[in-house]
C-alpha positions as CSV (number, residue, x, y, z in Angstrom):
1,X,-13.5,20.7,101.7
2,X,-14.1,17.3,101.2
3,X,-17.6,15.4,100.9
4,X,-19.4,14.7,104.2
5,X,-20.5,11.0,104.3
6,X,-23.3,12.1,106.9
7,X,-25.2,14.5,104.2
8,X,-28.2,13.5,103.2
9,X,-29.5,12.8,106.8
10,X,-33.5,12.6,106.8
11,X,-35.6,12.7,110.4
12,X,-37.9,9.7,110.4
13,X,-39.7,9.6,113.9
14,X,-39.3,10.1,117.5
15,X,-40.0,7.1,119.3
16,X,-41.3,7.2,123.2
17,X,-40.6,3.6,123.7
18,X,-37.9,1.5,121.8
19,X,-40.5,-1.1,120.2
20,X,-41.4,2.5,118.2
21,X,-37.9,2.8,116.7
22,X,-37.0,1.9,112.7
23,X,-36.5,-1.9,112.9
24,X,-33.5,-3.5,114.4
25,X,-31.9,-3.8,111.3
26,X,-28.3,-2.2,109.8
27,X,-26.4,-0.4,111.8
28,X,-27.0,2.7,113.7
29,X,-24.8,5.2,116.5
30,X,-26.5,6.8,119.4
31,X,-25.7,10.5,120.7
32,X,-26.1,11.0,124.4
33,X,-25.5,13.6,126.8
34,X,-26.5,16.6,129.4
35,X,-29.2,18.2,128.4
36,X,-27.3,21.5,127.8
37,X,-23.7,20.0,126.4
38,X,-24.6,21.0,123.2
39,X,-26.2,17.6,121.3
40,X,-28.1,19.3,118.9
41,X,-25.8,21.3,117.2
42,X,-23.2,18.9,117.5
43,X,-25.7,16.8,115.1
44,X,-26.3,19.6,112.9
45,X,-22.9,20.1,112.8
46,X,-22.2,17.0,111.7
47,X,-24.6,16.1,109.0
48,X,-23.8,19.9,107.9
49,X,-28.3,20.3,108.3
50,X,-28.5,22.9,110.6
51,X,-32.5,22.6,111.3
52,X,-32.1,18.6,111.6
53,X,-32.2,18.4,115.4
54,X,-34.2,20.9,117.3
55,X,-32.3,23.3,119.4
56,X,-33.1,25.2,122.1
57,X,-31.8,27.5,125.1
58,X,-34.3,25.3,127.1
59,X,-32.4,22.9,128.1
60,X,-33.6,19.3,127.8
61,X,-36.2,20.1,124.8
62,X,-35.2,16.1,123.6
63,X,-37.8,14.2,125.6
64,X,-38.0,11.0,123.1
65,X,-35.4,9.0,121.2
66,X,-35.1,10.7,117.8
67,X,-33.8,8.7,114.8
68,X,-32.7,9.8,111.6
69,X,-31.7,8.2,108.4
70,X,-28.7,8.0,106.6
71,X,-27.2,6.8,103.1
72,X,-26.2,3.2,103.3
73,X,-23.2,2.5,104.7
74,X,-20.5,-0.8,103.6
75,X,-19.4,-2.5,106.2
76,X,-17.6,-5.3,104.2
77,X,-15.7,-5.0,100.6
78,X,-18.3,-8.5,100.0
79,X,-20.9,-7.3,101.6
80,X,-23.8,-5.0,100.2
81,X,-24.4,-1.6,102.1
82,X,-26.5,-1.6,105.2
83,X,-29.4,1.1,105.9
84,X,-27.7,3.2,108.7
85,X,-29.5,5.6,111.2
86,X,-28.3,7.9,114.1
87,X,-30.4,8.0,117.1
88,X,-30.3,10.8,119.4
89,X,-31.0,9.8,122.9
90,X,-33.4,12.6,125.1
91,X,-31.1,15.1,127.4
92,X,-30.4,14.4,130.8
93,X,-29.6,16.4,133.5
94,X,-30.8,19.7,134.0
95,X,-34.2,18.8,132.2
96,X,-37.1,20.3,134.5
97,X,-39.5,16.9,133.7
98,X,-41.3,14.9,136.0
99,X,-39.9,12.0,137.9
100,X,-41.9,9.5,136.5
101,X,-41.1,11.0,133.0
102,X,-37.4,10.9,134.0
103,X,-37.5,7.3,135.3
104,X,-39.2,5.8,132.7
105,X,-36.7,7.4,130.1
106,X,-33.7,5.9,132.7
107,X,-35.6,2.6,132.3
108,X,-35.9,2.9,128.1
109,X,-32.8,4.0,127.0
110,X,-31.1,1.2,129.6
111,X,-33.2,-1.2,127.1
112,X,-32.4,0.7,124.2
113,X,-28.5,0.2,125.4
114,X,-28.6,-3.5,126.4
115,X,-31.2,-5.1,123.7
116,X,-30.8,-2.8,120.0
117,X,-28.7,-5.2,117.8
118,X,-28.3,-2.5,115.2
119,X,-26.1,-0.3,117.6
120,X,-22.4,0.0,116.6
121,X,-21.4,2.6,119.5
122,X,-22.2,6.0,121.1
123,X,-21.2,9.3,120.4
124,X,-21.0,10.7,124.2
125,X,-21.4,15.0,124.3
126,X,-19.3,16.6,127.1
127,X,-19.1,20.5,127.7
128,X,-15.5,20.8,127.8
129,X,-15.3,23.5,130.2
130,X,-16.8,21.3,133.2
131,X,-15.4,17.8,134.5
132,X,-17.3,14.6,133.7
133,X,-20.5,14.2,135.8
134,X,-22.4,11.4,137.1
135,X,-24.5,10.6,133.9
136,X,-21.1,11.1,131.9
137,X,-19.7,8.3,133.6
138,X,-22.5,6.1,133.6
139,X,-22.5,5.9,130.0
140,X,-19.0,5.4,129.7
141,X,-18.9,2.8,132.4
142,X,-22.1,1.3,130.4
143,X,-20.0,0.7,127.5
144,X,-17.4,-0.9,129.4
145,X,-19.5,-3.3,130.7
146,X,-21.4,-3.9,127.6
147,X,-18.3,-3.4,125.3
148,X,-19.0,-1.0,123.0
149,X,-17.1,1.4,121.8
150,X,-17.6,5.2,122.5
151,X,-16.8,8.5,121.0
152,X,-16.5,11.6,123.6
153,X,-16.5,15.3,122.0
154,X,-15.1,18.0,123.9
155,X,-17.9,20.5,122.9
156,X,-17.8,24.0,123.1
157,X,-14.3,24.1,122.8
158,X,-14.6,27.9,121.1
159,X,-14.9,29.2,124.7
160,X,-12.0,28.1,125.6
161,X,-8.4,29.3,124.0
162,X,-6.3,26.5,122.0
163,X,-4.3,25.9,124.8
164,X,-6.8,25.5,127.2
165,X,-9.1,22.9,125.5
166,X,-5.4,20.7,124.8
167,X,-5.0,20.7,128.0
168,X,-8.4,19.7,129.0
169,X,-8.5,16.9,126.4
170,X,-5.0,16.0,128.2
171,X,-6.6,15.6,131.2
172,X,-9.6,13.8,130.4
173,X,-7.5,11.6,128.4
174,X,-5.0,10.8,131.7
175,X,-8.4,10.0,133.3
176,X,-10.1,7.3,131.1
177,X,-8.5,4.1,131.8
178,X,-6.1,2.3,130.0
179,X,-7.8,-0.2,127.4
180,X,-11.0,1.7,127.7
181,X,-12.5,1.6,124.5
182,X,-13.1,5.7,124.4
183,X,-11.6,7.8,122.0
184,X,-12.0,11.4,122.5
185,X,-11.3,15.0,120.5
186,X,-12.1,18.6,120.9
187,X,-15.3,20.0,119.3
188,X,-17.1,23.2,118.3
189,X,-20.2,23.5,116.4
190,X,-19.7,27.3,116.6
191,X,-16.4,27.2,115.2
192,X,-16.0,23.9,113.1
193,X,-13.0,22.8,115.2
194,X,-12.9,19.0,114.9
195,X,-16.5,18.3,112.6
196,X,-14.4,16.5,110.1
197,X,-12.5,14.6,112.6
198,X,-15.7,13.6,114.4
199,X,-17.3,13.0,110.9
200,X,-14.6,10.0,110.5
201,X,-15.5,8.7,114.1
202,X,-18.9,8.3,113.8
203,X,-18.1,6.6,110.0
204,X,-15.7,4.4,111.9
205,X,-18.4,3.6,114.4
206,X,-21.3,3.0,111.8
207,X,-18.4,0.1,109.9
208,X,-17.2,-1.0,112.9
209,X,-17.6,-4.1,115.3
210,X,-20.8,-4.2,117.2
211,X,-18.4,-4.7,120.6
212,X,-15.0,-4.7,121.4
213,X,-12.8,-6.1,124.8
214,X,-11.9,-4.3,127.5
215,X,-11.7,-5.4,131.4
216,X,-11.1,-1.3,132.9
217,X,-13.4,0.8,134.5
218,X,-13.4,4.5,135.5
């Protein structure tokens, strides 16, 4: 198996406004999604520290924007390393929280989206066994209009069979619009299908441009 460049991820704090978050220095990816499409072990998963995000069967348990460390990360063969973070956004959707808690957390991470320098792209969570909802395409319209790239996973791809979750994939895929800057893949925390795969994305995202061109929209 071969070394995960997302070991050695560290919680550092959970921020309730985004003046509370690390510095806006480096570079850093944000996770978002539902509250129940599996973010949590999808980070686990990915840093290979299965008690680093909290999970729950209570949906929408994230109520603050978490961050957590990484190793440095080059960016540039001339360039020294840059301190690198991943920041999981709170859950939204079927989170039973107040409205004003719920609009003030539309209202921060809108901020968060617009205003953190540091941000290289977003790692978007879908359930793959339901079609996109109405926050699912707000993010991905938000990084259209803002141009950054995004990274969908598939998740919970073990409950479907091989075939099903190509086709799925398939179809979301026929979907986004063409020059989108979206990539997509089937995931499983469960399972491990796609870790490795999604490993790379979110390496490629942490390197990457902080925005990239596109004129589509879904």
């Amino acid at each position: 198996m071969s070394s995960n460049p997302l070991q050695g991820a560290q919680f550092v704090l959970a921020a309730h406004r985004i003046n509370q978050l690390p510095a806006d220095e480096g570079v850093e990816v944000a996770f978002a999604g539902r509250s129940n499409a599996g973010k949590s072990s999808a980070l686990n998963a990915l840093t290979g520290h299965k008690g680093l995000a909290r999970t729950s069967k209570t949906p929408g348990r994230t109520q603050q924007m978490v961050a957590f460390s990484l190793p440095p990360v080059a960016v540039g063969e001339a360039l020294p390393a840059m301190e690198a973070r991943l920041i999981d956004l709170p859950g939204y959707g079927y989170a039973k929280v107040p409205d004003a808690l719920r609009e003030h957390w539309r209202h921060e991470i809108d901020r968060y989206l617009h205003q953190r320098r540091s941000l290289r792209g977003v790692v978007l969570i879908v359930d793959i066994r339901h079609p996109l909802k109405e926050f699912d395409r707000m993010m991905l319209n938000f990084c259209l209009d803002t141009e950054l790239a995004c990274h969908m996973l598939l998740t919970k791809a073990d409950k479907l069979s091989r075939n099903q979750s190509v086709q799925s994939l398939a179809a979301l895929r026929k979907e986004l619009a063409v020059g989108m800057p979206v990539t997509a893949q089937v995931f499983s925390s469960a399972d491990g299908t796609g870790v490795e795969e999604a490993r790379r994305a979110v390496m490629q995202l942490l390197e990457g441009n902080v925005r990239t061109k596109t004129q589509a929209s879904l």
